[in-house]
N, C-alpha and C positions, 0 to 999 in steps of 0.2 A: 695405739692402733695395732691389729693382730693383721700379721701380712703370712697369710696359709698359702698350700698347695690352691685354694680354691680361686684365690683374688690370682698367680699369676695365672692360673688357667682362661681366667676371664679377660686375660691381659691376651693371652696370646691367642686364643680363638678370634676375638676379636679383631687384631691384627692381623689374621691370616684373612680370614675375611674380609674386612675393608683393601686388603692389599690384593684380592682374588677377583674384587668386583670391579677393581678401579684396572686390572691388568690383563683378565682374562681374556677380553677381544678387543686388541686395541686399533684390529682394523675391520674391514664390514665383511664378509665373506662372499657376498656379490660381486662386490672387486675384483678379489681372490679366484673368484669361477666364472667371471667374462671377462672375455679377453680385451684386446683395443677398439673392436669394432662393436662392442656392445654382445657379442654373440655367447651365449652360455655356453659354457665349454663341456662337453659329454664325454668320459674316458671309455677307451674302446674296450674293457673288460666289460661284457655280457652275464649274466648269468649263467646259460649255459659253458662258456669261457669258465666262470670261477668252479663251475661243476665240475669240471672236465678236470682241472689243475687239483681240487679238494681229492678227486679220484686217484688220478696218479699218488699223489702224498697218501692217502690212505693204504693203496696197491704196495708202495713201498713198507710202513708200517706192519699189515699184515705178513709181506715173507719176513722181517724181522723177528713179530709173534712166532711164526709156524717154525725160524729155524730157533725159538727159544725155546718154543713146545717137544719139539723134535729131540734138543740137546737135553732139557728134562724127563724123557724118556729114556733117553740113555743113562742118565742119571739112577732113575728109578730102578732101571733093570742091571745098575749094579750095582745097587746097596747102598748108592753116596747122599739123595735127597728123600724124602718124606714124601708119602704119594698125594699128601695136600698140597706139596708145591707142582703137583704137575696137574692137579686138580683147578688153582689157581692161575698158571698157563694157557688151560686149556679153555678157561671163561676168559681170560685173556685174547687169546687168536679167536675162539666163537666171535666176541666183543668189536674185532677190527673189520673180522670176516664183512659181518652182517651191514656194518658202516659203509664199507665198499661196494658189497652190492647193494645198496639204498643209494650210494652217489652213481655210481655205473646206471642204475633206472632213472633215477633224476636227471645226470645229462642225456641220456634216449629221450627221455618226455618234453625234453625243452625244445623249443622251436625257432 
């Protein structure tokens, strides 16, 4: 009998699998999201909430970008980097810019 890469493959997919099915939820998730008195539990993060938070993290990001874009310019204008890395940068900060003002309109629009 030939024992290949193929048969333990067969061996351990299988194993992972009966072991994923039999373990992946071994309690009910309705339990889990109502409390004692039967009541579903609702978390107080909103959408407009996660907008607001995405924004901020994005706001940070971007000064990051623009003081990357910035120190790449200084780079450029004195001989040290290639003007494709400041070309790169620069879709770079455009890339965060635009993210931020699409979350900054997104939380405005929410209600």
């Amino acid at each position: 009998m030939r024992h290949g890469y193929g048969s333990a493959w067969r061996v351990f997919t299988h194993f992972v699998v009966s072991f994923a099915t039999a373990t992946a939820f071994p309690f009910s998730f309705k339990k889990v999201l109502t409390g004692r008195k039967g009541r579903v539990y609702t978390p107080a993060m909103t959408l407009k909430n996660a907008a607001f938070f995405a924004f901020i993290g994005m706001t940070l990001l971007t000064v990051v970008c623009a003081l990357g874009f910035i120190g790449d310019i200084s780079g450029l204008l004195a001989g040290a980097i290639a003007p494709m890395m400041v070309v790169k940068s620069l879709i770079h900060f455009l890339a965060s810019l635009s993210v931020a003002v699409f979350l900054y309109v997104f939380h405005k629009t929410q209600s």
